[in-house]
Short mmCIF file of the C-alpha atoms (twelve columns), coordinates in Angstrom:
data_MODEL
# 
_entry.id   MODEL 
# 
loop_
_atom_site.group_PDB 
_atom_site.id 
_atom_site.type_symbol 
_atom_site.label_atom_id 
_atom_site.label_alt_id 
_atom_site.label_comp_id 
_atom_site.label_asym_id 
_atom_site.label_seq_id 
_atom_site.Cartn_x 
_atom_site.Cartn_y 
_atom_site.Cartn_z 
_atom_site.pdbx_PDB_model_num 
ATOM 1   C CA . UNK A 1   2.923   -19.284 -5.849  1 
ATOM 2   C CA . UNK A 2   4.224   -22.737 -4.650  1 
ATOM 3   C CA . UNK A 3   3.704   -21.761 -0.981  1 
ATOM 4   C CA . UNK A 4   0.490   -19.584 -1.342  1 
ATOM 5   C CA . UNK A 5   -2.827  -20.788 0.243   1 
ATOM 6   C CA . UNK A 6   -6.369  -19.253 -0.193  1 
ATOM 7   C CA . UNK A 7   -7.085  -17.679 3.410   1 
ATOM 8   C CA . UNK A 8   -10.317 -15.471 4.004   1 
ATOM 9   C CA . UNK A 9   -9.807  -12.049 3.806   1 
ATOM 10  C CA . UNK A 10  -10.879 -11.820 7.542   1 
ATOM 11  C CA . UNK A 11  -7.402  -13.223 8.910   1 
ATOM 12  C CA . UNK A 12  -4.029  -11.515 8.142   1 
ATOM 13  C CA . UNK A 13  -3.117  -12.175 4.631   1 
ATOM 14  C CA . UNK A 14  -0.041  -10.366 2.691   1 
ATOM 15  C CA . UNK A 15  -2.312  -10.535 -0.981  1 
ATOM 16  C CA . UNK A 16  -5.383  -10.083 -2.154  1 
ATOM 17  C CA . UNK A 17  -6.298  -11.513 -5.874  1 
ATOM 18  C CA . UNK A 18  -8.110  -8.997  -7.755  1 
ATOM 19  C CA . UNK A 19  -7.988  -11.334 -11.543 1 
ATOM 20  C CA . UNK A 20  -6.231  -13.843 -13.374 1 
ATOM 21  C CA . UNK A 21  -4.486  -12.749 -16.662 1 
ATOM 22  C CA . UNK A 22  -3.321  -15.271 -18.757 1 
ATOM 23  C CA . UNK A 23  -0.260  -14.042 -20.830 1 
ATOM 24  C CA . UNK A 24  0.245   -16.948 -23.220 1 
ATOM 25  C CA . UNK A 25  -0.388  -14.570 -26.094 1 
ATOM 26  C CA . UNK A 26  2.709   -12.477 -25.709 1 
ATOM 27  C CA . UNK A 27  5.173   -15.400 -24.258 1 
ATOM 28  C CA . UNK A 28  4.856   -18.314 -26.153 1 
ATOM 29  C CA . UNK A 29  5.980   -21.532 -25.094 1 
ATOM 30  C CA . UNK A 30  10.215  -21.044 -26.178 1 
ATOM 31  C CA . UNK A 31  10.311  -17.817 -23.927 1 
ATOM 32  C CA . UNK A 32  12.406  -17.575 -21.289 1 
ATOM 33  C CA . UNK A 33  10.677  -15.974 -17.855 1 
ATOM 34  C CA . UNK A 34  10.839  -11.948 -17.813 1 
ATOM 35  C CA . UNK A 35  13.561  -10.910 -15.027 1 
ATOM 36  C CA . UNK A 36  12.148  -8.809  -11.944 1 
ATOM 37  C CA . UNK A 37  12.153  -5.780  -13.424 1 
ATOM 38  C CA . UNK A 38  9.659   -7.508  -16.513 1 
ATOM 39  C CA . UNK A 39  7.625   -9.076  -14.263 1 
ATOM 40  C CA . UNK A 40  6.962   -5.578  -12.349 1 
ATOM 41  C CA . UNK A 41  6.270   -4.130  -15.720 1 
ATOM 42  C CA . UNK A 42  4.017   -6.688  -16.820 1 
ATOM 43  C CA . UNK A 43  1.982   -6.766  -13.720 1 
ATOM 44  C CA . UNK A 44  1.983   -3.201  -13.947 1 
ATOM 45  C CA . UNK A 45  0.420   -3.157  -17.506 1 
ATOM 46  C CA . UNK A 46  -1.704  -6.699  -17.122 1 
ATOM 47  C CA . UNK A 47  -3.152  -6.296  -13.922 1 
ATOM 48  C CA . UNK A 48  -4.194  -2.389  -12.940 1 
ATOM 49  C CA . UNK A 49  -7.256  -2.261  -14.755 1 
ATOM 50  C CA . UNK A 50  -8.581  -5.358  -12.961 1 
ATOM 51  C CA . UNK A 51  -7.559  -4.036  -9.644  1 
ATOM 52  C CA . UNK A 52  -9.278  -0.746  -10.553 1 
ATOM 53  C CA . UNK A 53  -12.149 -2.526  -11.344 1 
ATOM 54  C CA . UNK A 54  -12.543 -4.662  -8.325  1 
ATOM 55  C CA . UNK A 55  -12.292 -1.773  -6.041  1 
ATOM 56  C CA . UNK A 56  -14.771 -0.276  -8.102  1 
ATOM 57  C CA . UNK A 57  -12.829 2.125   -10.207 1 
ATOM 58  C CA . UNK A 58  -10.441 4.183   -7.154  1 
ATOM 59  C CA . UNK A 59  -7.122  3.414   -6.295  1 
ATOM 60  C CA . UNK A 60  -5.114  5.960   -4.340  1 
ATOM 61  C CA . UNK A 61  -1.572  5.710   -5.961  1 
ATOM 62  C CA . UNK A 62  -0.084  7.249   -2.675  1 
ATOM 63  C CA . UNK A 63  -2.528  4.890   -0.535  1 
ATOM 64  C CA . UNK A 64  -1.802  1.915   1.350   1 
ATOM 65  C CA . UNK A 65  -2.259  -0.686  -1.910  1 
ATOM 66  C CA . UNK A 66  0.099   -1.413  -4.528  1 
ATOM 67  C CA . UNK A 67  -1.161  -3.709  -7.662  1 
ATOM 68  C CA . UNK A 68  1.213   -6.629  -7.652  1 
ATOM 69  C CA . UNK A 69  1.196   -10.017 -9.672  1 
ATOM 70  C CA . UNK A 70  2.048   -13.776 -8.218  1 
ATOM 71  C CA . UNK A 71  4.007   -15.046 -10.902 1 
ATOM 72  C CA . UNK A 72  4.198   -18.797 -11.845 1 
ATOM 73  C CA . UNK A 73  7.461   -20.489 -10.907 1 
ATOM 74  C CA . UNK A 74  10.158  -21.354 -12.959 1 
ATOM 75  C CA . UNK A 75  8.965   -24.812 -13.245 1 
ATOM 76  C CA . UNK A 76  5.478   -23.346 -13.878 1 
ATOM 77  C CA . UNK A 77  6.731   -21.580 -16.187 1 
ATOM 78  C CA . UNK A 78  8.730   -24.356 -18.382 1 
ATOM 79  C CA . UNK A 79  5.196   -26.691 -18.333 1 
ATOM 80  C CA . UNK A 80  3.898   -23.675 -19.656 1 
ATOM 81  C CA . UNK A 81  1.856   -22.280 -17.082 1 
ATOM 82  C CA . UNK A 82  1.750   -18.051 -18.192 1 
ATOM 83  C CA . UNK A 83  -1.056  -16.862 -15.813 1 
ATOM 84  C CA . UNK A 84  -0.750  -14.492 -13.082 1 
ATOM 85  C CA . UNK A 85  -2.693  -13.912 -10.200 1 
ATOM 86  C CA . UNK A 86  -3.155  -9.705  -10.185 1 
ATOM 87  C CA . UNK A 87  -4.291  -8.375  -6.912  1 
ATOM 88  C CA . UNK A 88  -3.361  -5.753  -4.387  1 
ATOM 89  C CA . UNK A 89  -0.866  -6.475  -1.737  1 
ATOM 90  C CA . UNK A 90  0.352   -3.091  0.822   1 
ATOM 91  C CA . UNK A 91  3.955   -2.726  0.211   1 
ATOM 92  C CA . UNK A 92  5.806   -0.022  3.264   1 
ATOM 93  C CA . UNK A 93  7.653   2.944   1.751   1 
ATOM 94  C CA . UNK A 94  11.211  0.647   2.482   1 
ATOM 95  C CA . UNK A 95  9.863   -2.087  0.185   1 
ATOM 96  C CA . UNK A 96  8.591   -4.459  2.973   1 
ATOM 97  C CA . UNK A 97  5.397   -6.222  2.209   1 
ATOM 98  C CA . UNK A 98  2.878   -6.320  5.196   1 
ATOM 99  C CA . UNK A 99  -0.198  -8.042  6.676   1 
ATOM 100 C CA . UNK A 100 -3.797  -6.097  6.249   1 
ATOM 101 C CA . UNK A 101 -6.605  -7.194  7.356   1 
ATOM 102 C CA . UNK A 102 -9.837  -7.365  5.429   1 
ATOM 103 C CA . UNK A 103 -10.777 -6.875  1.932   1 
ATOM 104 C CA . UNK A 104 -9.205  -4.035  0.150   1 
ATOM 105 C CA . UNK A 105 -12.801 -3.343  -1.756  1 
ATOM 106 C CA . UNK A 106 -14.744 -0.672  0.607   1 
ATOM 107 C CA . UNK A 107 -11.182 -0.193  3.108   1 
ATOM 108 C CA . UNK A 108 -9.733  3.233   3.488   1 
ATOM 109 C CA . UNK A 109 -6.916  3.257   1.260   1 
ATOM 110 C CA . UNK A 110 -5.325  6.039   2.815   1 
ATOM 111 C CA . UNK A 111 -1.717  5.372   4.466   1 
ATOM 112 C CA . UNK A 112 -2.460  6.344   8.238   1 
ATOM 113 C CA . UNK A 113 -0.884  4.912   11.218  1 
ATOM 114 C CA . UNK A 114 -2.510  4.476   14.652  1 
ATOM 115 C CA . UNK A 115 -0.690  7.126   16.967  1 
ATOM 116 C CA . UNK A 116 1.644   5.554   18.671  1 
ATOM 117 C CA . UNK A 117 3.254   4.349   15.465  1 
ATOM 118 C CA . UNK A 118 7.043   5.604   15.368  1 
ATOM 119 C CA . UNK A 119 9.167   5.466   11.560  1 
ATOM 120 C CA . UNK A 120 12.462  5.717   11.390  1 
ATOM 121 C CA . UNK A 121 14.473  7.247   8.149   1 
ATOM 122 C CA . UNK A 122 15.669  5.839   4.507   1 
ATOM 123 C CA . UNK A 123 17.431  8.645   2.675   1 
ATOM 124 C CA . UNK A 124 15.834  11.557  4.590   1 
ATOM 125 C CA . UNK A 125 12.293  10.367  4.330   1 
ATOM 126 C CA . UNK A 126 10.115  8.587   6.515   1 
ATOM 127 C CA . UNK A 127 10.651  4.417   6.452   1 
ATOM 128 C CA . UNK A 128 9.161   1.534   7.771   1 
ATOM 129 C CA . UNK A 129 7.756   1.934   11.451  1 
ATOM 130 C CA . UNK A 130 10.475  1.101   14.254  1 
ATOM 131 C CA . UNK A 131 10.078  0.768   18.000  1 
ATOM 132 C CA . UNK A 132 9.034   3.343   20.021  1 
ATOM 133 C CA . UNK A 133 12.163  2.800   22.504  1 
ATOM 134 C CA . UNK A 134 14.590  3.238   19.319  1 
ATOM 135 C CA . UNK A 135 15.813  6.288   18.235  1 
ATOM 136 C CA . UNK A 136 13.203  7.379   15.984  1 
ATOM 137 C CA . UNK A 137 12.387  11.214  13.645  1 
ATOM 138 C CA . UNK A 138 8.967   10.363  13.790  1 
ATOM 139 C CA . UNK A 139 5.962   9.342   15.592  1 
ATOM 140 C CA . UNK A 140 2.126   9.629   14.341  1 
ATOM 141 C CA . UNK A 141 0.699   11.530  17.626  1 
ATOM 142 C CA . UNK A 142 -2.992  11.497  15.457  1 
ATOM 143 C CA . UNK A 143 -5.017  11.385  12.473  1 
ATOM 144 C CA . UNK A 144 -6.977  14.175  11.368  1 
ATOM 145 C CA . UNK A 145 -9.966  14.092  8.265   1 
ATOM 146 C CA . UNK A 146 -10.094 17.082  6.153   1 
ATOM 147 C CA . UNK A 147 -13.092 16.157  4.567   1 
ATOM 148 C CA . UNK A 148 -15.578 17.377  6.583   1 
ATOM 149 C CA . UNK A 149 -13.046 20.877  6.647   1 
ATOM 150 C CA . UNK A 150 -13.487 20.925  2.830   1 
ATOM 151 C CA . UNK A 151 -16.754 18.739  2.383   1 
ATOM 152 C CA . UNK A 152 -17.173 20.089  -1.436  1 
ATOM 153 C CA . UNK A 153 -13.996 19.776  -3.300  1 
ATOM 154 C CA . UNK A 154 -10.109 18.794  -2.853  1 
ATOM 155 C CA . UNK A 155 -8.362  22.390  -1.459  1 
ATOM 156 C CA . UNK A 156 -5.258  23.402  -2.845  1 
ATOM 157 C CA . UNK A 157 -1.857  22.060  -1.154  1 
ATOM 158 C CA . UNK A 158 -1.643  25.378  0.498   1 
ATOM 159 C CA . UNK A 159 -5.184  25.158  1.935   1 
ATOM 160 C CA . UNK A 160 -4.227  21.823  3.402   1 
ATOM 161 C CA . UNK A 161 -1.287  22.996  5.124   1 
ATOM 162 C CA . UNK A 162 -2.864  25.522  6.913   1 
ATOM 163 C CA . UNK A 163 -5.556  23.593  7.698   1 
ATOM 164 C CA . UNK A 164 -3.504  20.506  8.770   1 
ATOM 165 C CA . UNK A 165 -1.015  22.777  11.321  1 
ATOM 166 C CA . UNK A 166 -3.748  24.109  12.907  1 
ATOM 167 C CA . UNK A 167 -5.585  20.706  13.363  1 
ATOM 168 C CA . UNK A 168 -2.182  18.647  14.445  1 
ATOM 169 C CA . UNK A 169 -1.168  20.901  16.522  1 
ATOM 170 C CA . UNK A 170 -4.112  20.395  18.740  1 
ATOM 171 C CA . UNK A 171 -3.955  16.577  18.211  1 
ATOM 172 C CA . UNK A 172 -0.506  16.651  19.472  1 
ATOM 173 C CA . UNK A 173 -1.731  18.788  22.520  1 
ATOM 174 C CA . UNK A 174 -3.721  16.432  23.638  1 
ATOM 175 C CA . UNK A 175 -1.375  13.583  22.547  1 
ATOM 176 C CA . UNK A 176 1.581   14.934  24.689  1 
ATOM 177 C CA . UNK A 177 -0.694  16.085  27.367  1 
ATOM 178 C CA . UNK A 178 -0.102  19.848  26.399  1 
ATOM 179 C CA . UNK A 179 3.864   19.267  26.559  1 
ATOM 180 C CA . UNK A 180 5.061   22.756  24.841  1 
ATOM 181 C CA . UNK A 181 6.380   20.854  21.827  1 
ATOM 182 C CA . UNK A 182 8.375   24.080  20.635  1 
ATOM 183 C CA . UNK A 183 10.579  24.537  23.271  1 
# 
């Protein structure tokens, strides 16, 4: 909180502030600060519903936003400063925190890469994105919207699939320039 500095939403910014909660009620002024893991809870607990509110009642808990909480410092803290600043910040699947840029309220929340985009591998799943001239498992070759496929309700897993190899596999096509990706 020490270093942060209110930017507009236009310009890269790694947080967005969604509310203030004050927690004075539940740490008085002889408590010592919560350790990381209490300060993820709390956040958790104090500052969803706000988030959920400011983007208007959605949040996609496999999307691009995670609700987060800027914490007052230790020496906050000890003058007796208990408020946190709740808001949405996009954290990678490796933990890194990123740049967006925008306001989250109205954005896509979905995680999708622009093609290009190539991810290397923590623990056998796809990680942060790497550079395209590293080794890499993956690389996003296209996005594809099944909503206008299924324009009434959600389809089953199953559905998706199906849907989703038919419809990458022509992205890819064109992508590769109709390399024969299976041999």
């Amino acid at each position: 909180p020490g270093a942060m500095r209110r930017v507009d939403c236009a310009v890269p910014h790694m947080f967005e502030v969604t509310s203030i909660v004050d927690i004075t009620a539940d740490y008085g002024p002889d408590v010592v600060p919560p350790d990381q893991q209490g300060w993820q809870d709390i956040a958790t607990k104090r500052c969803a519903d706000g988030a959920m509110a400011y983007l208007g009642d959605t949040l996609d808990p496999n999307g691009k936003y995670t609700v987060g909480a800027l914490k007052p410092t230790d020496e906050q803290w000890h003058e007796g400063d208990r408020k946190l600043r709740c808001g949405l910040e996009h954290v990678t699947a490796a933990g890194t925190l990123t740049k967006t840029v925008g306001s989250a309220r109205g954005q896509d929340q979905s995680n999708v890469h622009e093609p290009g985009t190539c991810f290397g591998l923590v623990d056998n799943a796809p990680a942060d994105p790497v550079d395209c001239s590293t080794a890499h498992p993956y690389e996003v070759v296209g996005n594809v919207d099944l909503g206008p496929v299924f324009p009434a309700e959600a389809p089953n897993p199953t559905q998706q699939g199906e849907r989703l190899a038919e419809l990458c596999e022509q992205v890819a096509n064109q992508y590769t320039g109709g390399v024969d990706l299976a041999a």
